[in-house]
C-alpha angles and dihedrals in degrees: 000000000000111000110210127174097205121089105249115229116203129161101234149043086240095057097049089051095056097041087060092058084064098033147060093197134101105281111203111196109202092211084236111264086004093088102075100067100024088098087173092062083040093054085044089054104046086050088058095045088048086057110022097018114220146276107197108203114175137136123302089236131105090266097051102044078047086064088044101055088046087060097048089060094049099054133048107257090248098060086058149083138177132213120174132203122224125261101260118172113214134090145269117261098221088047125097094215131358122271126278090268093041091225116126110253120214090295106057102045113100115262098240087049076054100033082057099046095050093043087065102034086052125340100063122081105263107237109253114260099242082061101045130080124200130233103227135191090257088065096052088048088043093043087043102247091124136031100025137090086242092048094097096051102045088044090054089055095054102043086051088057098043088052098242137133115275098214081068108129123227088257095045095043085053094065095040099063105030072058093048111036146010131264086249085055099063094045090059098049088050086054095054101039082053089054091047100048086053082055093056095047100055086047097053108102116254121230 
């Protein structure tokens, strides 16, 4: 079990109820939409942002960056924090037919993929500041993942490698990875998605 401090955030019963299974931590389900006229659950969840401050984990789909985004309003920046699951197509077993978007929600990620993603969002030793780096907006314009034609794609290959979801925004994708990995770490993962976009390119098929 994964002890975490901070109060878990999560849409439905289901995920809840998977996410127990990994942590030993107070797990909040927002009912889904529910969430956005239930003022009592809003009040409960303020107060334990307020003194455990909050991990939002929900689906990398429109609704549940929707739910997110609803959160976020409702809390100072400093009481939250975001981890975000990869976008994994598949469906869920207890589902007749996979989402709208066809991508796997919390529930239906594997627990080590989870177990991974919280580990890092909560459960790890942060690095020390004098040790760390960050990654700044200055890097994503220098390494081409913002204010060029080319930005979007390059950012949708990143974000592919580093197992996040591609609907991320610049800013979102800022604090995700200056949370996840180094500054030498992606350094590293620009390097190697350089070396395979020129094998690629000596692969493609000439005309």
């Amino acid at each position: 079990m994964i002890k975490i401090t901070k109060a878990v955030i999560v849409e439905g019963k289901y995920d809840k109820i998977k996410l127990s299974s990994l942590l030993d931590a107070i797990i909040i389900d927002t009912e889904g939409f529910g969430i956005f006229k239930d003022k009592e659950k809003q009040r409960l969840i303020m107060r334990l942002a307020e003194k455990y401050g909050l991990l939002v984990l929900t689906d990398s789909d429109a609704a549940g960056f929707k739910i997110r985004s609803f959160i976020g309003g409702c809390v100072p920046p400093g009481q939250i924090c975001h981890a975000y699951i990869p976008d994994i197509f598949g469906k869920e077993k207890r589902k007749p037919r996979p989402s709208k978007e066809g991508k796997l929600g919390v529930e239906g990620v594997e627990a080590e993929v989870l177990r991974g993603i919280l580990e890092r969002c909560g459960a790890a030793p942060a690095p020390s500041v004098e040790q760390r780096r960050e990654i700044t907006f200055a890097d994503l314009y220098a390494d081409g993942l913002s204010g060029s034609a080319l930005s979007k794609q390059v950012r949708a290959a990143f974000l592919k490698k580093a197992g996040l979801p591609a609907r991320l925004s610049i800013k979102s994708m800022y604090q995700v990875i200056n949370s996840l990995m180094t500054y030498q770490e992606y350094k590293q993962m620009l390097e190697e998605l350089k070396k395979e976009a020129v094998h690629d390119d000596e692969n493609r098929p000439r005309l």
